[in-house]
DRENKOLMAR-687901 format. One record per atom (N, C-alpha, C): residue number from 1; residue in three letters; atom name; x, y, z. Coordinates in pm, whole numbers. Example, Ala and Ser with C-alpha at 12.3 -4.5 7.8 and 13.67 -1.06 7.14 Angstrom:
% residues 2
[node 1,"ALA","N",[1319,-569,780]]
[node 1,"ALA","CA",[1230,-450,780]]
[node 1,"ALA","C",[1320,-330,780]]
[node 2,"SER","N",[1285,-225,708]]
[node 2,"SER","CA",[1367,-106,714]]
[node 2,"SER","C",[1290,3,787]]
//
This chain:
% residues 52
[node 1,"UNK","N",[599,2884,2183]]
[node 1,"UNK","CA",[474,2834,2131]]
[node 1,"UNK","C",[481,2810,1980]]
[node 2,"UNK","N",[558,2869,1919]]
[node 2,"UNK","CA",[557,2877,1770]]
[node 2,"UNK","C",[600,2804,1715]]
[node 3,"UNK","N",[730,2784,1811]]
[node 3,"UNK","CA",[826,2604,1772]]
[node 3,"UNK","C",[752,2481,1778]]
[node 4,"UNK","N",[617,2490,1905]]
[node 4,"UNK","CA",[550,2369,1959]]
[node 4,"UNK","C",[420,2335,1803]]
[node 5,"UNK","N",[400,2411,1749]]
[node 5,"UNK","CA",[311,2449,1605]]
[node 5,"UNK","C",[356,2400,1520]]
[node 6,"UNK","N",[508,2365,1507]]
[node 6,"UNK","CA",[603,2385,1360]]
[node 6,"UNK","C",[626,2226,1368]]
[node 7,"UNK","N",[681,2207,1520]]
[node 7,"UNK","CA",[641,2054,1535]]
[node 7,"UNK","C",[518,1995,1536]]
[node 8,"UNK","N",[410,2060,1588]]
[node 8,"UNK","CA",[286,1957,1525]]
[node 8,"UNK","C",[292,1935,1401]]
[node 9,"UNK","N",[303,2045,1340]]
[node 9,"UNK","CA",[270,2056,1196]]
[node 9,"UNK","C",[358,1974,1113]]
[node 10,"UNK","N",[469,1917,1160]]
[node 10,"UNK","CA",[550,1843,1072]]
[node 10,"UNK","C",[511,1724,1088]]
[node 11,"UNK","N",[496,1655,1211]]
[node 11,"UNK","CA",[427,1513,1234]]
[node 11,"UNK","C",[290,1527,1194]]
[node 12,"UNK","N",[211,1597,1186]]
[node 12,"UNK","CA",[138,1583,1055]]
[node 12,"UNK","C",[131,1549,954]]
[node 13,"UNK","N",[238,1655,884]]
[node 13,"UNK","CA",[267,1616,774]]
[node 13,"UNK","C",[301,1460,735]]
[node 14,"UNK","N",[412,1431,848]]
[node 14,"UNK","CA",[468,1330,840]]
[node 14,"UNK","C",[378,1181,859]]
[node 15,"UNK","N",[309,1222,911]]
[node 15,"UNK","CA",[163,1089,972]]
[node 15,"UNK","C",[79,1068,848]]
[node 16,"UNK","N",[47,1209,762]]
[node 16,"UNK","CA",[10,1254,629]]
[node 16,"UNK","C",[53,1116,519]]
[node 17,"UNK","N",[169,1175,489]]
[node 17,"UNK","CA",[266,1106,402]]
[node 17,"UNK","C",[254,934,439]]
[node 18,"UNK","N",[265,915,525]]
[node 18,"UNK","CA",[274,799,583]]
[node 18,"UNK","C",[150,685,522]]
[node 19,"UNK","N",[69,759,583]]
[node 19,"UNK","CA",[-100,698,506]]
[node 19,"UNK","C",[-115,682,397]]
[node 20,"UNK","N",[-42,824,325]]
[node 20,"UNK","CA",[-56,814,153]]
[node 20,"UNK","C",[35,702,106]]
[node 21,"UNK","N",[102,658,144]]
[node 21,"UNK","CA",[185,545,118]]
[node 21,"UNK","C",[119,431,151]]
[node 22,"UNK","N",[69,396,269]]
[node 22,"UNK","CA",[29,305,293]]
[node 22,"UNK","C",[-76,249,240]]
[node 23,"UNK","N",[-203,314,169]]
[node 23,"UNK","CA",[-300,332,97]]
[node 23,"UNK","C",[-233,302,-36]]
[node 24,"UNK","N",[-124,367,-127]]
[node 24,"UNK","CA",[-93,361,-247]]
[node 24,"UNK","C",[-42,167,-238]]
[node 25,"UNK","N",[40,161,-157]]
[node 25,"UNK","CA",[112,46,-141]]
[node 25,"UNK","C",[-20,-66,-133]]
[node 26,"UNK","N",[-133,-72,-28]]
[node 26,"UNK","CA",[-252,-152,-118]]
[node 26,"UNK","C",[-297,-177,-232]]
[node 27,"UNK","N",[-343,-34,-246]]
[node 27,"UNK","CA",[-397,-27,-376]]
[node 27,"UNK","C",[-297,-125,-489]]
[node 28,"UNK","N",[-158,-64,-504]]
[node 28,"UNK","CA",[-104,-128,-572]]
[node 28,"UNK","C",[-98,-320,-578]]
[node 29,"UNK","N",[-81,-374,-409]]
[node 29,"UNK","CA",[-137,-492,-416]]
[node 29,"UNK","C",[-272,-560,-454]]
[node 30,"UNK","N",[-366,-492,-470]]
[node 30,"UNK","CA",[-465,-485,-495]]
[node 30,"UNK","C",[-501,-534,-635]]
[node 31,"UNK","N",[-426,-424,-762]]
[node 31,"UNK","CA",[-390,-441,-864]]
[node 31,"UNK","C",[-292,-546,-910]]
[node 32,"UNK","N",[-195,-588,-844]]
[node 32,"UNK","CA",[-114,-683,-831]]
[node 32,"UNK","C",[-152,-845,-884]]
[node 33,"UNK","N",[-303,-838,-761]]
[node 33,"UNK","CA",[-381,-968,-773]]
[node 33,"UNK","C",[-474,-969,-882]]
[node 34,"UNK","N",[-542,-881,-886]]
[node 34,"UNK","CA",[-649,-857,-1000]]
[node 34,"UNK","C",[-541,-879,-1133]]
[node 35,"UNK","N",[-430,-851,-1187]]
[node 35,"UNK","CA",[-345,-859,-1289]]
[node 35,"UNK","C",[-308,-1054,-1281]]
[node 36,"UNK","N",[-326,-1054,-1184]]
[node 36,"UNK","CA",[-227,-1212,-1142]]
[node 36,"UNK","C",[-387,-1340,-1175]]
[node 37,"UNK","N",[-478,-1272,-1130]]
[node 37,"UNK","CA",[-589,-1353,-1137]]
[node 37,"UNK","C",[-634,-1334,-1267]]
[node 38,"UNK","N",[-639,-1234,-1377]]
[node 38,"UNK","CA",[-670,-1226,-1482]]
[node 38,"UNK","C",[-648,-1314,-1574]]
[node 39,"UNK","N",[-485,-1252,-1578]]
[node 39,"UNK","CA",[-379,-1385,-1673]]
[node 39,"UNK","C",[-387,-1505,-1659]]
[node 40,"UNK","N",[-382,-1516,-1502]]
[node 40,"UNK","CA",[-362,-1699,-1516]]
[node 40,"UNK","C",[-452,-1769,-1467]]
[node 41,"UNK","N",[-517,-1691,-1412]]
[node 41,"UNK","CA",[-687,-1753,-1352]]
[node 41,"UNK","C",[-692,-1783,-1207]]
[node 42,"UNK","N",[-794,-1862,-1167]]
[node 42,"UNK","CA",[-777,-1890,-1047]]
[node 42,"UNK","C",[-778,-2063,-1003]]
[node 43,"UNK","N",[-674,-2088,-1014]]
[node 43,"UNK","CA",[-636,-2209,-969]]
[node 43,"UNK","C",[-574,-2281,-909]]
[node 44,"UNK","N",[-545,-2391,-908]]
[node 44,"UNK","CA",[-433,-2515,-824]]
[node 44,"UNK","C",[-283,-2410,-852]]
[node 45,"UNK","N",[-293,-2450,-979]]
[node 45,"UNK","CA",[-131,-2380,-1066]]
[node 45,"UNK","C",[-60,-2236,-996]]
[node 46,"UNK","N",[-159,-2121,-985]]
[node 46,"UNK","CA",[-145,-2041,-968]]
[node 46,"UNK","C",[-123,-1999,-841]]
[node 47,"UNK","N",[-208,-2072,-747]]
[node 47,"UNK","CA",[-183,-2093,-611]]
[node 47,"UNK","C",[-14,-2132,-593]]
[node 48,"UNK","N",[-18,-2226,-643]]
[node 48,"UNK","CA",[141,-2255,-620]]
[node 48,"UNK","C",[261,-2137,-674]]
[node 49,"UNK","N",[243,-2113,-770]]
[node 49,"UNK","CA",[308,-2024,-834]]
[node 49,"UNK","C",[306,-1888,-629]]
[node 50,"UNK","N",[198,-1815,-659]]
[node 50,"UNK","CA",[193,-1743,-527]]
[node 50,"UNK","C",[260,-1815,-424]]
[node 51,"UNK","N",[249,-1913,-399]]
[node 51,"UNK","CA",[297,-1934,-280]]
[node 51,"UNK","C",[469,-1986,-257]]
[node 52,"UNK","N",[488,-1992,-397]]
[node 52,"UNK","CA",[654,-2011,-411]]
[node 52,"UNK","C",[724,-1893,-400]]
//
């Protein structure tokens, strides 16, 4: 039973970790665009630029 605990508890952890990444990794796109739309605005130009 104690082993069956040690494994929940690690895929927890591990499901844990997982989210926190996945969340940071938005966020960071998030910031990405807001930085990208600042500088160069929102336009024709910039569109292209993104999409190259």
């Amino acid at each position: 039973m104690e082993r069956g605990r040690s494994v929940a508890s690690k895929v927890a952890g591990a499901a844990g970790f997982m989210m926190a990444a996945i969340l940071l990794s938005r966020l960071l796109g998030l910031a990405r665009e807001m930085v990208i739309a600042h500088l160069f605005g929102m336009d024709e130009m910039t569109d292209c630029y993104i999409a190259a």
